[in-house]
C-alpha positions as CSV (number, residue, x, y, z in Angstrom):
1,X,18.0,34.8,-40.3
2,X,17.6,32.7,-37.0
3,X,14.6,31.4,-38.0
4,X,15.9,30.3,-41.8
5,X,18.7,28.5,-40.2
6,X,16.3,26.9,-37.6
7,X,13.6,26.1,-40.3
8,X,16.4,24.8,-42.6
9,X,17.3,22.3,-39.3
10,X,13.8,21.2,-38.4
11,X,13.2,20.3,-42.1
12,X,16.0,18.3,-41.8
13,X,15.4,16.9,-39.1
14,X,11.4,16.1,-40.6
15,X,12.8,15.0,-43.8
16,X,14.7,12.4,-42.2
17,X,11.4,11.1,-39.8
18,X,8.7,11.6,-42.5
19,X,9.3,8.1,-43.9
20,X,9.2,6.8,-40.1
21,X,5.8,8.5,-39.5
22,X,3.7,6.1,-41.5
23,X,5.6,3.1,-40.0
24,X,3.6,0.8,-38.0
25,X,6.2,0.9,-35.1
26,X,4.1,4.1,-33.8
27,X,0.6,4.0,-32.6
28,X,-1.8,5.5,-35.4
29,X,-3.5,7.6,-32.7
30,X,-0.1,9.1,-31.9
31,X,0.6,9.9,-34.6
32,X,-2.6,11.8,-35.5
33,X,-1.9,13.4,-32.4
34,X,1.0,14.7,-33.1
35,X,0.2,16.1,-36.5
36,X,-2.5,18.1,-34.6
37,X,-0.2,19.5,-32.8
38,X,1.9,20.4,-35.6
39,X,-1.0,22.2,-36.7
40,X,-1.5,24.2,-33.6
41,X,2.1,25.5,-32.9
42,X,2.0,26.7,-36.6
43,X,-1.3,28.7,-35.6
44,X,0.0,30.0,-32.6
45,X,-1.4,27.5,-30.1
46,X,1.6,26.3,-28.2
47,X,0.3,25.8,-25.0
48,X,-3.1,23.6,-26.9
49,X,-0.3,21.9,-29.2
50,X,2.2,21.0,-26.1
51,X,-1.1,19.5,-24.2
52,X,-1.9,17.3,-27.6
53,X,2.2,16.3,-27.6
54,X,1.8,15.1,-24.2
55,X,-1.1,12.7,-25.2
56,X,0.8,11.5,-27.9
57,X,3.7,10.9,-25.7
58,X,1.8,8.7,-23.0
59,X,0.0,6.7,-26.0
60,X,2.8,5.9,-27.5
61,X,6.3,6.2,-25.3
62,X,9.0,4.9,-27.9
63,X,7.2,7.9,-30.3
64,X,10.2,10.5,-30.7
65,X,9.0,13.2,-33.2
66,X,6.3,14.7,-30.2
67,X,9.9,15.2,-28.2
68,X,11.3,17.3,-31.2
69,X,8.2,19.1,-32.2
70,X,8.5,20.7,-28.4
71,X,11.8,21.4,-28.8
72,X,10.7,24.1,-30.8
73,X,7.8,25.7,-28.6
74,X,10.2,25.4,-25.7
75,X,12.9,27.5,-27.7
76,X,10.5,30.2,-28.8
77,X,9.7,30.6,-25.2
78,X,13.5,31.0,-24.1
79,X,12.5,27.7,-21.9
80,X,15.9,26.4,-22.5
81,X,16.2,23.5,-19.7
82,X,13.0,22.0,-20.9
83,X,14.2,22.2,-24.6
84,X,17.2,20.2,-23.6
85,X,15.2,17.7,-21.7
86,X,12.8,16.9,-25.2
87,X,16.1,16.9,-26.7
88,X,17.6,14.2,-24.4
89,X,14.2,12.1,-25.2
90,X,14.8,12.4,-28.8
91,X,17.8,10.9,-28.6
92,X,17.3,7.8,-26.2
93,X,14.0,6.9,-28.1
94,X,15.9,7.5,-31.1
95,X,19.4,7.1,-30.9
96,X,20.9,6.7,-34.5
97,X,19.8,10.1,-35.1
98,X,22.7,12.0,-36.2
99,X,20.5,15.4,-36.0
100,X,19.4,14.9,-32.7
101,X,22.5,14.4,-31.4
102,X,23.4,17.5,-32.8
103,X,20.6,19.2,-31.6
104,X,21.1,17.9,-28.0
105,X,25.1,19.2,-28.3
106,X,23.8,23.2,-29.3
107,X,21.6,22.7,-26.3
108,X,24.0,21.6,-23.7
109,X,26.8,23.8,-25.1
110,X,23.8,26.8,-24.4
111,X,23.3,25.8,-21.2
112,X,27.1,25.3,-20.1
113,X,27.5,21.4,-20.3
114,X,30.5,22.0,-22.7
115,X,32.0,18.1,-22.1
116,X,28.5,16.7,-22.7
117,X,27.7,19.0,-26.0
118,X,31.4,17.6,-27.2
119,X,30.7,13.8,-27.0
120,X,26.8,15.0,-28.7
121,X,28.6,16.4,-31.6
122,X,30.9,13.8,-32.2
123,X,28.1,11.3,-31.8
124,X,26.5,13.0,-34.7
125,X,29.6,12.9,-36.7
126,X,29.9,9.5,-36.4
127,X,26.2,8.4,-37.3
128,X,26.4,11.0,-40.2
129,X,29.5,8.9,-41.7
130,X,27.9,5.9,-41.2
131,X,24.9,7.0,-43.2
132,X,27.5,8.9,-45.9
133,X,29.3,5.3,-46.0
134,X,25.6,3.3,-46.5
135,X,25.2,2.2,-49.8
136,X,21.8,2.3,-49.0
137,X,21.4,5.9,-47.8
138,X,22.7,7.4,-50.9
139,X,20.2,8.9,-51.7
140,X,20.6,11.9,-48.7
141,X,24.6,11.6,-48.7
142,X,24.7,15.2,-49.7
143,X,22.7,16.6,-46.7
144,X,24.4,14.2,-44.7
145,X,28.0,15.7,-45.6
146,X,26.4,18.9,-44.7
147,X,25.6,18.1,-41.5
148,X,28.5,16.0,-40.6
149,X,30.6,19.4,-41.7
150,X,28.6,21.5,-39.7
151,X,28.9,18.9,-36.7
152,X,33.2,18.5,-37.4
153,X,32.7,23.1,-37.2
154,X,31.6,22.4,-34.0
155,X,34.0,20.8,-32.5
156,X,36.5,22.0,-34.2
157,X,37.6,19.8,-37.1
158,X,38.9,21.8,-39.5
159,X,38.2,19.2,-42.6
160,X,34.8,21.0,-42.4
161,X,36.4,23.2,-44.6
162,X,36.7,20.9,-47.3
163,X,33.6,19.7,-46.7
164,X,32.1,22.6,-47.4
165,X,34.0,23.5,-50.4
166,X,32.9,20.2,-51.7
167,X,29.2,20.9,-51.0
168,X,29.5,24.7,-52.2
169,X,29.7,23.1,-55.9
170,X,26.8,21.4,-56.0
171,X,23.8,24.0,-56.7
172,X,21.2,22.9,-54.5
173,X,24.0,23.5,-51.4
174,X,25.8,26.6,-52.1
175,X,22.7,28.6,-50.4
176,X,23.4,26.1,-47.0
177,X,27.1,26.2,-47.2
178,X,27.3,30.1,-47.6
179,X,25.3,30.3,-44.3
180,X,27.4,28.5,-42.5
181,X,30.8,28.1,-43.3
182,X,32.4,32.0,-42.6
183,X,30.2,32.0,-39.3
184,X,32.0,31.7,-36.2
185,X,30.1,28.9,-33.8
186,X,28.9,31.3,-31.5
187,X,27.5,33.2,-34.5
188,X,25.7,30.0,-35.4
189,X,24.6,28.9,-32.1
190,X,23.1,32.4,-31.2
191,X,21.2,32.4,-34.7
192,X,20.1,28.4,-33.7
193,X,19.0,28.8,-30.2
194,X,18.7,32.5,-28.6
């Protein structure tokens, strides 16, 4: 199950940068080395895909997604203080993202920094409502409502309850929902992160 949940994240998190990946704003090279890398982790190559993150970093140093993408590798080798720095990266080169924030708050409530993973989390919340209250992000308000209630569970907003209840109608959401609204936080943290 702790990989579902963490899969179900990073394709958020992916879904939400894949438009941003063929943006000019990013050097071509990059990006192309990034994807690479991509391509080794999911082979097993982390330490040759970390290497090719690296480059991709120092060609291009506002490039966010090679930050993420080690977030991962750093996780799966219980290298939790590096996994937080990448996740700091992620969101000063890319601060309007609601799921890094999030990200960034599991981390620093794993590794004690309980005040810092608060102000994270509500971070996220209020990027999330911003994009829920864009006319011209409609077209991802549901996911967004999913992770702004999962974000309000962490820090202990109980309207994620109706949240979720809202979400649980909708077909496509009731799988999500049912994984995550009767777990406790620390259920969902250990499943996320350990």
């Amino acid at each position: 199950m702790k990989h579902l949940i963490s899969f179900l994240i990073i394709l958020g998190l992916i879904s939400c940068k894949n438009s941003k990946e063929q943006n000019p704003e990013y050097n071509p090279k990059s990006i192309e080395l990034n994807n690479r890398a991509v391509k080794l982790s999911q082979n097993f190559k982390k330490d040759s895909a970390l290497i090719l993150y690296d480059q991709a970093i120092k060609l291009d140093d506002n490039y966010y997604l090679p930050h993420s993408n080690k977030i991962g590798i750093y996780l799966g080798m219980k290298e939790y203080d590096k996994a937080l720095y990448e996740s700091e990266m992620v969101i000063k080169k890319k601060p309007d993202l609601a799921e890094g924030w999030f990200f960034a708050g599991l981390l620093n409530e794993h590794q004690g920094n309980d005040k810092k993973a608060m102000t994270n989390y509500r971070k996220s919340i209020q990027i999330f409502t911003d994009r829920i209250n864009n006319p011209d992000k409609q077209k991802d308000i549901n996911a967004n409502k999913l992770n702004r209630a999962l974000s309000k569970k962490f820090v202990g907003d109980q309207s994620f309850i109706e949240d979720f209840n809202e979400l649980r109608k909708i077909e496509e959401y009731a799988f999500l929902v049912d994984q995550f609204k009767d777990k406790s936080k620390e259920e969902i943290m250990n499943e996320l992160i350990k």
